[in-house]
C-alpha positions in Angstrom: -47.2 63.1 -122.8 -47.2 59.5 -122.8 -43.8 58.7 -123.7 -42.6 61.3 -120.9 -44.9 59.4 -118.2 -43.3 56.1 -119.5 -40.1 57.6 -118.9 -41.0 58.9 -115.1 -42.0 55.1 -114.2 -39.2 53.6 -115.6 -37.0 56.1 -113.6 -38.8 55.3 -110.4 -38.5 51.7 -111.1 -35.0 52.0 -111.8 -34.5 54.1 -108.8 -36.4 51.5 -106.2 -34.2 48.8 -107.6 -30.5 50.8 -106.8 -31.7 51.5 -103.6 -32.4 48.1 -102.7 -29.6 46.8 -104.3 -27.6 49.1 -101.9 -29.4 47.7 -99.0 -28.7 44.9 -99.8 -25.5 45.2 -100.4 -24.3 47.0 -97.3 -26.6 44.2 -94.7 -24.2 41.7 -97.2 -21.0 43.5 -95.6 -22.2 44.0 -92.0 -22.9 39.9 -92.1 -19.9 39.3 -93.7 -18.0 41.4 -91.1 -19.9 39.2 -88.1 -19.1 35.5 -89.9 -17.1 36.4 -92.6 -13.2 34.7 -92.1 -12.0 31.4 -90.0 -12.9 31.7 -86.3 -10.1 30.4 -83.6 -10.5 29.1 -80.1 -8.8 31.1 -77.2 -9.0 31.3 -73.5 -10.3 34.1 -71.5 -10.9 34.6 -67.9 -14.4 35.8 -66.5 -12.9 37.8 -64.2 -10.0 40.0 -64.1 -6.7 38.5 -62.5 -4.2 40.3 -60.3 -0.8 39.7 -60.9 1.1 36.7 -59.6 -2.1 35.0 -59.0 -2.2 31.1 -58.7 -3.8 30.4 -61.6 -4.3 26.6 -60.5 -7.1 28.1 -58.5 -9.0 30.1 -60.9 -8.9 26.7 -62.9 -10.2 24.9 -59.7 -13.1 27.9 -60.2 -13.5 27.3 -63.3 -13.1 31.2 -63.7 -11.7 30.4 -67.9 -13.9 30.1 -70.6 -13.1 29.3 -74.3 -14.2 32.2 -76.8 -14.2 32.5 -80.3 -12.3 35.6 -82.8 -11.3 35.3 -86.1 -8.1 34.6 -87.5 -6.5 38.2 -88.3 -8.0 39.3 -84.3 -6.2 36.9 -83.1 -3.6 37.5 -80.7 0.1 36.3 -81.1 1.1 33.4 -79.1 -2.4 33.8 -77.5 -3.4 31.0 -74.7 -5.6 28.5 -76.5 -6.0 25.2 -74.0 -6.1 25.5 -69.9 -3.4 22.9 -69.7 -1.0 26.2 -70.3 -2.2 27.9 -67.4 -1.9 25.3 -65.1 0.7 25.4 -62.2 1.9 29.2 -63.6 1.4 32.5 -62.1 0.5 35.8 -64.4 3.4 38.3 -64.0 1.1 40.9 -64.9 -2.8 42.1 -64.5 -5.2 40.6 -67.2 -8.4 42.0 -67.7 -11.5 39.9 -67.9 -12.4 38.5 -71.5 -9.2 39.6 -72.7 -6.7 37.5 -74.7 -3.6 35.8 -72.7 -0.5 36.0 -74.6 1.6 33.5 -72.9 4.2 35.6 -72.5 1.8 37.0 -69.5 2.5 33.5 -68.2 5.8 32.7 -68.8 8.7 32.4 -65.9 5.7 32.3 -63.5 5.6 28.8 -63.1 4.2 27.9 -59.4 6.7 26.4 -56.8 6.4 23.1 -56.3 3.0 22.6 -58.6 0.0 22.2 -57.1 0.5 21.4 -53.7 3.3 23.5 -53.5 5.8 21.4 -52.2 9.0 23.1 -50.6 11.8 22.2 -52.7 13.6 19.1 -52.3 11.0 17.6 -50.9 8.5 15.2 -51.9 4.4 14.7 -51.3 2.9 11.5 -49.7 -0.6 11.3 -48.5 -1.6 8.7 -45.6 -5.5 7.5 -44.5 -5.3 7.8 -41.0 -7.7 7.6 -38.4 -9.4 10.4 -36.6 -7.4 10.0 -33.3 -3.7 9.3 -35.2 -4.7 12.5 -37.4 -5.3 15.3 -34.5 -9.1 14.7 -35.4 -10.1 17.2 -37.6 -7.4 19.7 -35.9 -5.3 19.8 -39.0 -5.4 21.7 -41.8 -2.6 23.3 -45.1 0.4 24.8 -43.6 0.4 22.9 -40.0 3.4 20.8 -38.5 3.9 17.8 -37.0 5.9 15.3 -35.6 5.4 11.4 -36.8 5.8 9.1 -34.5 6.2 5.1 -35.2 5.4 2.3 -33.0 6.9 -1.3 -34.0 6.3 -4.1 -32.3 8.5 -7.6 -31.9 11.7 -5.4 -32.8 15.1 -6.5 -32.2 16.6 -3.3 -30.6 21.0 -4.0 -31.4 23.2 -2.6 -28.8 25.1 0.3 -29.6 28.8 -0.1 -28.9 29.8 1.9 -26.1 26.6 -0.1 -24.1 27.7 -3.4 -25.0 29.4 -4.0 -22.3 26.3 -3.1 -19.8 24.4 -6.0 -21.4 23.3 -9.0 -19.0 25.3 -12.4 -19.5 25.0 -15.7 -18.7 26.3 -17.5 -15.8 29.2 -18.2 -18.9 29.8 -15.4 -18.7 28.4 -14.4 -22.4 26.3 -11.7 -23.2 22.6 -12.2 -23.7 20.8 -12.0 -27.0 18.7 -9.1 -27.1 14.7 -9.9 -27.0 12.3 -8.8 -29.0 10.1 -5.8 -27.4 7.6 -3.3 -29.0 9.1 0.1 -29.5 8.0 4.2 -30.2 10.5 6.0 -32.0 10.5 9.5 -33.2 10.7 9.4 -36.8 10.4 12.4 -38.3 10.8 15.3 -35.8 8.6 18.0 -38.1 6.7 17.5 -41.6 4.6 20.3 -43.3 1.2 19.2 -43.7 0.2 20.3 -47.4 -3.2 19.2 -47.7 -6.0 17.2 -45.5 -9.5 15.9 -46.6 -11.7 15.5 -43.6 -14.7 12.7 -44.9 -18.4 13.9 -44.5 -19.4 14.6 -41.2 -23.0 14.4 -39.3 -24.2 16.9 -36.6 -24.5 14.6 -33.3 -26.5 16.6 -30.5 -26.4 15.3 -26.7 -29.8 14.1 -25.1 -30.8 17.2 -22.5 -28.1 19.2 -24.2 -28.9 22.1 -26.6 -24.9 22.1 -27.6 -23.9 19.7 -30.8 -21.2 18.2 -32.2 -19.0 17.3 -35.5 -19.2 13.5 -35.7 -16.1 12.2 -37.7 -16.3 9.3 -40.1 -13.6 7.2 -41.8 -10.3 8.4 -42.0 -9.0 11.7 -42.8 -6.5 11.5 -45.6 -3.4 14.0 -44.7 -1.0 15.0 -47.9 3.0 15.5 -45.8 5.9 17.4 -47.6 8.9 14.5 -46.7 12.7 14.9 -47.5 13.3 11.5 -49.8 15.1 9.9 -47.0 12.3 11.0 -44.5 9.6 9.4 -46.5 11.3 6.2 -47.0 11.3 5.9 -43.5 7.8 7.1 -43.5 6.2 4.4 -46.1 8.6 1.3 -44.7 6.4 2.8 -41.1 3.5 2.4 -42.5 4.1 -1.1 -44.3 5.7 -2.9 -41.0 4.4 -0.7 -38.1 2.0 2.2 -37.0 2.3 6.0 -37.0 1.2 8.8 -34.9 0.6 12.5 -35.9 1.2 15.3 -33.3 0.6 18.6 -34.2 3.1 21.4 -33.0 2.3 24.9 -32.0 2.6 27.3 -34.7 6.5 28.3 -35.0 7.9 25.6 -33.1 10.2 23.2 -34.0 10.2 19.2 -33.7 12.3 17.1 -30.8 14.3 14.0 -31.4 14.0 11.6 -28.8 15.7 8.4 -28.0 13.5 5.4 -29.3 11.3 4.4 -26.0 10.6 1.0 -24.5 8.3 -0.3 -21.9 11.7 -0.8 -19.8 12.7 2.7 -20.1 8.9 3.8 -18.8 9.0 1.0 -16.0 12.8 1.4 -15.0 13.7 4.9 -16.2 17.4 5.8 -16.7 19.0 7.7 -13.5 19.3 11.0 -13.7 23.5 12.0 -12.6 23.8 11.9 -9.1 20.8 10.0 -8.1 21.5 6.5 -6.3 
């Protein structure tokens, strides 16, 4: 009887050790399917994405977060660094927390990068004042006409007028003077992008209405043709410039450079006397 109840403990004991052997065994597999492996860094959005979505401003959102899967997860030729989604568009739907192959990325680079400058054109922005700026009028996708004021300039004759100049009692023509001038010179410029400086609430003693007080300058990012911002920065450097803003849908005038003669003495029209 003894030797049989010597037998039943060491069974049991046997018995408790297996089991916990298996139990620990199997919480050994479940960990080593959580950390077990090399871990890689990818990025995911926190929202889902349409397609052809700017991505530039989910970025500016900060809507991509970096996540962590291990190595054999991993998705081929997944997105791993925000720099690859900058100035692209997704050419199809990606769900939030999903991997971004970069092939959902790929040929959807966005037209003229961040700003979106129309091609063949180039970006410049200016610090203007509030009343050379349209106050705070402006805003991404507006036109407007440049104008340019120079002063002391030396205005040459064209050819066919050169003959209308006054002369001397010689008889020689006179040297053209010096005189301040306003020039169109660009007719229309997209404006891309403005930045409007803090502004204070101003209310009117007696007068429940308030008002935007404006600040500083208002720095205004134009879409120029090369030749058009040359003209633009040499402007800018040697003179003064003028913004007018244009209806929506209409287009810019060229006009002859003006003069205070041609306001005090005006051209006749044909026929007059």
């Amino acid at each position: 009887m003894r030797s049989r109840s010597l037998v039943v403990v060491l069974a049991l004991i046997l018995a408790t050790v297996a089991t916990v052997g298996v139990f620990l065994y199997a919480r050994g597999v479940k960990e080593d399917a959580k950390t077990g492996g090399e871990l890689a860094d990818v990025i995911v959005s926190k929202v889902d994405i349409p397609a052809n979505t700017d991505l530039n401003t989910l970025i500016s959102q900060d809507e991509f977060v970096i996540t962590q899967v291990r190595k054999e997860n991993l998705v081929e030729d997944a997105i791993t660094s925000i720099s690859q989604l900058r100035n692209r568009r997704n050419n199809v739907f990606i769900l939030a927390g999903e991997q971004i192959p970069v092939s959902r990325v790929q040929g959807g680079k966005v037209v003229g990068g961040v700003l979106s400058i129309p091609e063949g054109h180039q970006a410049i922005t200016v610090a203007l004042g509030v009343p050379r700026a349209v106050g705070a009028a402006l805003s991404g996708g507006d036109n407007v006409t440049v104008y340019a004021t120079f002063t002391d300039v030396t205005i040459e004759p064209k050819k066919k007028q050169q003959q209308q100049q006054p002369t001397t009692a010689a008889g020689q023509q006179q040297a053209p003077q010096p005189v301040a001038v306003t020039t169109v010179l660009v007719p229309q410029v997209e404006v891309l992008r403005v930045y409007i400086p803090q502004q204070s609430t101003v209310t009117n003693r007696g007068d429940s209405t308030s008002q935007q007080d404006l600040s500083g300058d208002i720095n205004v990012t134009l879409a120029f043709l090369p030749e058009e911002a040359q003209k633009f920065v040499f402007a800018l450097e040697q003179g003064s410039v003028y913004l007018s803003l244009l209806p929506p849908d209409a287009q810019g005038t060229e006009l002859e450079p003006l003069t205070v003669n041609a306001i005090v003495n005006p051209p006749k029209a044909k026929g007059q006397q």
